[in-house]
N, C-alpha and C positions, 0 to 999 in steps of 0.2 A: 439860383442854381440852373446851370445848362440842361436841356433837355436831353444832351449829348453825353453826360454822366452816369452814364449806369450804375459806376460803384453809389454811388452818393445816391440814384432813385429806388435803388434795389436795398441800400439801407432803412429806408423808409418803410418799408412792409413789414419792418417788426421793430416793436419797441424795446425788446431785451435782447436783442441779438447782435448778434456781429460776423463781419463777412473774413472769412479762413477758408484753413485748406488751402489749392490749388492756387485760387484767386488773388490771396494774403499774400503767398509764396513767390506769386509772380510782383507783385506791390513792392515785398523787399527784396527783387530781382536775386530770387532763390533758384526760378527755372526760367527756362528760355522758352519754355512749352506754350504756346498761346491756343487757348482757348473760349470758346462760346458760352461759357458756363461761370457764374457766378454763384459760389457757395455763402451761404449762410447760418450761421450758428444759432441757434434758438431753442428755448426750454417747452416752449409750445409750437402743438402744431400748423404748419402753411405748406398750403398749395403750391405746385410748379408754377412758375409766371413766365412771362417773356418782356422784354424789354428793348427795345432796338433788336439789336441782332442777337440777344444773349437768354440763354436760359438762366433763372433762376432759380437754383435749387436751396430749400433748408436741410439742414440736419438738426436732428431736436438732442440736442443731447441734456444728461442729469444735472441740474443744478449745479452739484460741487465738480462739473467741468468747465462753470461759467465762469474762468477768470482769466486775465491774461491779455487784455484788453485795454485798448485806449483807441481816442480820436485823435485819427491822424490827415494834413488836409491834400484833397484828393481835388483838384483844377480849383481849389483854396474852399472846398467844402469840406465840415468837418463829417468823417463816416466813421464809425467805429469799425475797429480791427484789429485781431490778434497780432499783438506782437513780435516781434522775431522768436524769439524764445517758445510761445505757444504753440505758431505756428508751427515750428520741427514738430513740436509734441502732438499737435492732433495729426498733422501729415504721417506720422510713424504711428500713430494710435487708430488713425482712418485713410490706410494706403489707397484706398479705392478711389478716394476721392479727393489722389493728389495725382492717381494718372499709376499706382501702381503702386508695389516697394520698390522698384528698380530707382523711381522718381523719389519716392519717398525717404529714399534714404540720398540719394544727392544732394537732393533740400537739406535734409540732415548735416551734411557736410559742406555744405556752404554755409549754413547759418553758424555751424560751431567754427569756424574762420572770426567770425566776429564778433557773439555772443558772448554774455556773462554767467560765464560757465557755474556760479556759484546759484545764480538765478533758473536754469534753465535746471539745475539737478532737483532746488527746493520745489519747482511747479511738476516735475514729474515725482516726486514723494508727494507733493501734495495730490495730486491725482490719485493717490492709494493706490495704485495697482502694480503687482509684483511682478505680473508677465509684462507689464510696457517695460518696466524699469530694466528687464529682463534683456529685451528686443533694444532698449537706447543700446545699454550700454556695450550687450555684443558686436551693436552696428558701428557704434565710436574705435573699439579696438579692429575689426574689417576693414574699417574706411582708414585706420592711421590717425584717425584724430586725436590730439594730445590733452586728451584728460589729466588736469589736475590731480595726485595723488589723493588727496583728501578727499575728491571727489568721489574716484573709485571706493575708497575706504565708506565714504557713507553710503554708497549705494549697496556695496556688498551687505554692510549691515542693515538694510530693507528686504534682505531675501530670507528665508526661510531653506535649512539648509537642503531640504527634499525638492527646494523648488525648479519646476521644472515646465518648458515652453515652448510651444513650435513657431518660428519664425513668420510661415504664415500658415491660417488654417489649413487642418487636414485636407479639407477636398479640394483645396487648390494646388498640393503639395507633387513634386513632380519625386521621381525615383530616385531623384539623389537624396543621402541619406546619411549628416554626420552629425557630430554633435559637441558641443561647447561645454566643456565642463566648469571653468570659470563661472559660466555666469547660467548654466541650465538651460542652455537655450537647444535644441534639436534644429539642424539646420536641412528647411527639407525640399529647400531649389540649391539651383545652382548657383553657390556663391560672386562667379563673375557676373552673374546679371545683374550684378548691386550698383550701386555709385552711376548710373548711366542717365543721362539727361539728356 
């Protein structure tokens, strides 16, 4: 292995992780955004490092978000990486650290161009959570993307009918102020700042 590989050296500082987010995003030329910063996925915790020119940051996330994943080869080294399909999921699950939700949902909508939409709805139910599932799928009708009927149909039935969820957290919320009845979502930026890369 090249010493010129950050992805591939930056994999090596953890045995059960894998490099997403921003990083993954740009791998499956999701943004155009280039950055210093390699993200890392991991159930245990590590230190900031640097590597060449690049930060390496982990996020320790729970267990049953550790899936979604394969080795994929990176200047013909294998590194582990989230998926296409994960990728959108953590990029919308952890906008901060795709560059934003403005980014975070452009990813979004690049990846469902090409994605298998049957794939991409079972990893977000299996995620359990009702506010992501929330946030996909108000961003999929936003953005225009053409969700499969079926698809909507199952995700409607993972909501709970009282459910209900702010786009993004309160203290980053600007005055605007509408809301999604479909899918419970409170929409509490400015909708044109979506989709932008």
């Amino acid at each position: 292995m090249s010493e010129s590989n950050t992805l591939a050296l930056a994999a090596q500082r953890t045995s059960d992780g894998y490099i997403a987010f921003s990083t993954a995003a740009a791998h499956w030329g999701l943004t155009t955004q280039v950055r210093n910063v390699v993200w890392i996925v991991t159930r245990t915790h590590a230190r900031r490092r640097r590597i060449n020119d690049s930060d390496i940051r982990f996020a320790r996330l729970p267990v049953k978000a550790l899936f979604g994943f394969k080795r994929v080869p990176v200047f013909d080294y294998p590194v582990p990486m989230s998926d296409l399909e994960k990728t959108a999921l953590d990029c919308i699950e952890y906008p901060e650290r795709a560059g934003g939700l403005s980014e975070a949902s452009a990813i979004l909508a690049k990846a469902a161009r090409r994605w298998d939409w049957e794939k991409a709805a079972g990893y977000f139910e299996r995620r359990g959570n009702t506010a992501l599932i929330q946030k996909f799928a108000y961003l999929c009708d936003a953005g225009h993307m053409s969700m499969p009927e079926a698809i909507r149909v199952r995700l409607h039935n993972r909501m709970k009918p009282s459910s209900r969820t702010y786009l993004v957290p309160r203290r980053h919320s600007e005055p605007y102020q509408n809301y999604d009845r479909e899918w419970g979502v409170v929409i509490n930026i400015d909708p044109h700042t979506l989709f932008e890369n």
